[in-house]
Structures are given as structure tokens and as C-alpha cells.
N, C-alpha and C positions, 0 to 999 in steps of 0.2 A: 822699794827701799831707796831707789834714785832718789823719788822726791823727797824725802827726807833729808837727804845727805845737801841736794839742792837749795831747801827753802830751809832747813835746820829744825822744822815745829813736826812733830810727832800730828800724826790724825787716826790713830787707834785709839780706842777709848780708854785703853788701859794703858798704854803711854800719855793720855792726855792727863789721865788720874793721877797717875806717878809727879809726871812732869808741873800739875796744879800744887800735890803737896810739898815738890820740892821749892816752889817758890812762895808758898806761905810762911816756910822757916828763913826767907829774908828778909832782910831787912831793906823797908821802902828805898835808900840812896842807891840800894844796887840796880835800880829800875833805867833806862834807856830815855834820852827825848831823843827826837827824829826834830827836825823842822824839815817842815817843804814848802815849795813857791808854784805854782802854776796857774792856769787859769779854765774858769769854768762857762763854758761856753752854751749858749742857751737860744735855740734856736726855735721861733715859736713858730708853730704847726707843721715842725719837721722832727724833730728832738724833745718837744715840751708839747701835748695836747691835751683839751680838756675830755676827761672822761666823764665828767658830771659838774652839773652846776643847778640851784637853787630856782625857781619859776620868776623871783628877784632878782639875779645873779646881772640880769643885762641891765639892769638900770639903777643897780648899785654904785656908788662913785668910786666903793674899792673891792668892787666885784666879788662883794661877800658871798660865799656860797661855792666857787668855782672850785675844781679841785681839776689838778691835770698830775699826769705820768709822765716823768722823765727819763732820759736815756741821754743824758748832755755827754760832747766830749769834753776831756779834759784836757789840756793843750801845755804845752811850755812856754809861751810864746804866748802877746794878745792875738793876733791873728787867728782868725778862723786857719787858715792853712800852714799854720805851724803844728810841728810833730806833736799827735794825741800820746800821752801818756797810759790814758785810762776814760771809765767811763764813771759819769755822776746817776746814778740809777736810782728813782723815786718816785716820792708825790710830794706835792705841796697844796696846800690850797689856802686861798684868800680867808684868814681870820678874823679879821677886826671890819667893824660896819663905821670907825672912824678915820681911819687911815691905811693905807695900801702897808697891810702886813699878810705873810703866809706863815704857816705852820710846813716844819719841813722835816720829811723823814726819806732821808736818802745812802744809800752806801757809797763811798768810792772806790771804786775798783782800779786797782794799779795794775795795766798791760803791759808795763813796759818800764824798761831801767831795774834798781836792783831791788824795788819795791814790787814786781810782776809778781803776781798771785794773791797778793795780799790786798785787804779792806781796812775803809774807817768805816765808822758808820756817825750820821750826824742827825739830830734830832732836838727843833727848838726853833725857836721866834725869830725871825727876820723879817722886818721892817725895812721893805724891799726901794723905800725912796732914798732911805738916811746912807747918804756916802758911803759913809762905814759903820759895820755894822760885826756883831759875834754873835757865835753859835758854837754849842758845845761839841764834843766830840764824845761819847760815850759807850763806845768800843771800838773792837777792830778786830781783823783774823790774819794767819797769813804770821808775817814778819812782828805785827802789829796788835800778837792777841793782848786782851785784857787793857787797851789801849784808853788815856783820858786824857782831852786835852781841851783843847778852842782852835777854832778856827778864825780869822781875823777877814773878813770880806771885806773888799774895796770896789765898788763903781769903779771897773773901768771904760767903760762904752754902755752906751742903748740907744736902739737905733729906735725911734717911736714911732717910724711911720712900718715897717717890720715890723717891730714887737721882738725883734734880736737884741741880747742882752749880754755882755761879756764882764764878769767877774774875777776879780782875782784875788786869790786863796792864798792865805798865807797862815801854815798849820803848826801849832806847837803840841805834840803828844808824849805821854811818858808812857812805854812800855814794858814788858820782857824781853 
């Protein structure tokens, strides 16, 4: 019962039923945005590896076929050694045989600060050249359930001759 009292979201099933009907009887304005800022840090073949790719995939120009597993941290900070918040935990893989796009289906997980325990979860096109770029946000658990928003991604760093890549996240969600 601690974590309850802790995170305030019920995880019985029968609290969660209760707690779902009582937020169908309101009304959308009573819903929550959250913004947050951090950055996603993407370190290739340490945090980001390919777990499969295409018999084309090497000599494709936008590596159509690749698909890799992530476990990226998520930082406050651009620096790789600024304080992780949480982790970006996925797949993506190379989509388009015209320009370096991935398909991306990732949670993030908040370890730390007052968003600890809780998830987004994000899933959608990113066209991984274009500076800036959006992705939707189409749930969450945690602090964050029933969660919709975007996310706004920015080019902040890539390193080309690593293959390290650093992004920054700037999130608008509405929740309960």
C-alpha cells in the first residue's frame, strides 16, 4: 500500500476499473499536461545494436532493413556525463529505401526525479537527418497513465565517425 500512497495510481485490477470509470465521467479540461526537457542519448554499439538487418541492409544508402535494440540513457544535461533521469528502451529500424528514416517504438522510463516509475511510450516516423523532427506520444503508465501527446526532437550532436548521436526531447503530454 506504500506504493500507492507514493506514486498515487492504484495497480489492482479492480482499483484500476474503479479508478478508469471514475475518469470517464470527466470531463477532457480536467486532464494534466506535464512538459519535460531532457536528452536522449544514443550510443552506437554500446546502447543501440543491430539485432537484424536485410542481405541488402549493407549497401543500402539509408540502411533499409536494419533494425537495432535500444537501451539509450536519458540525461538532463547534453553531456553524455550529465545526471541519467531514465532510460529510452526500444527498436527502431531503417524504413524508407529513399532517405534515412526509422520506425520507432520505444518506452521511456523515468528513474529518477518526481516522474520515477513512470513511462511514455512513443511510436512513429522519424526522419533521423531533418533537425527537427516529431513523434507522437501514445501512452504512458506510472504518473502518466492514459498519456497523449508529442514529442519535439532536436539535433543536438552526432558524432559520424562513432555513430554517437545525442538528442534532445522536448515532451508535451496530457494525462490523469
Amino acid at each position: 500500500m506504500a506504493f500507492l500512497v507514493v506514486f498515487g495510481v492504484a495497480d489492482d485490477p479492480k482499483e484500476v476499473e474503479e479508478w478508469f470509470h471514475k475518469i470517464t465521467n470527466h470531463h477532457h479540461h480536467e486532464q494534466k499536461v506535464t512538459k519535460l526537457h531532457f536528452y536522449f542519448q544514443d550510443l552506437a554499439g554500446v546502447t543501440a545494436m543491430v539485432v537484424a538487418q536485410s542481405n541488402t541492409t549493407s549497401t543500402s544508402p539509408t540502411y533499409f532493413g536494419a533494425t537495432l535494440m535500444m537501451d539509450n540513457p536519458l540525461t538532463v544535461g547534453p553531456s553524455q556525463a550529465s545526471k541519467v533521469i531514465g532510460r529510452a528502451q526500444g527498436l527502431y529500424g531503417s524504413s524508407s529505401m529513399e532517405e534515412p528514416c526509422d520506425v520507432v517504438a520505444m518506452n521511456l522510463i523515468f528513474t529518477h526525479g518526481p516522474y520515477n516509475g513512470s513511462t511514455l511510450t512513443v511510436l512513429g516516423h522519424n526522419p533521423i537527418l531533418h533537425p527537427k523532427r516529431e513523434m507522437p506520444i501514445i501512452g504512458g503508465t506510472g504518473v502518466f497513465r492514459l498519456a497523449r501527446g508529442v514529442s519535439l526532437l532536436n539535433t543536438y550532436s552526432y558524432d559520424f565517425t562513432v555513430g554517437n548521436l545525442t538528442v534532445e526531447y522536448n515532451v508535451i503530454v496530457e494525462h490523469y
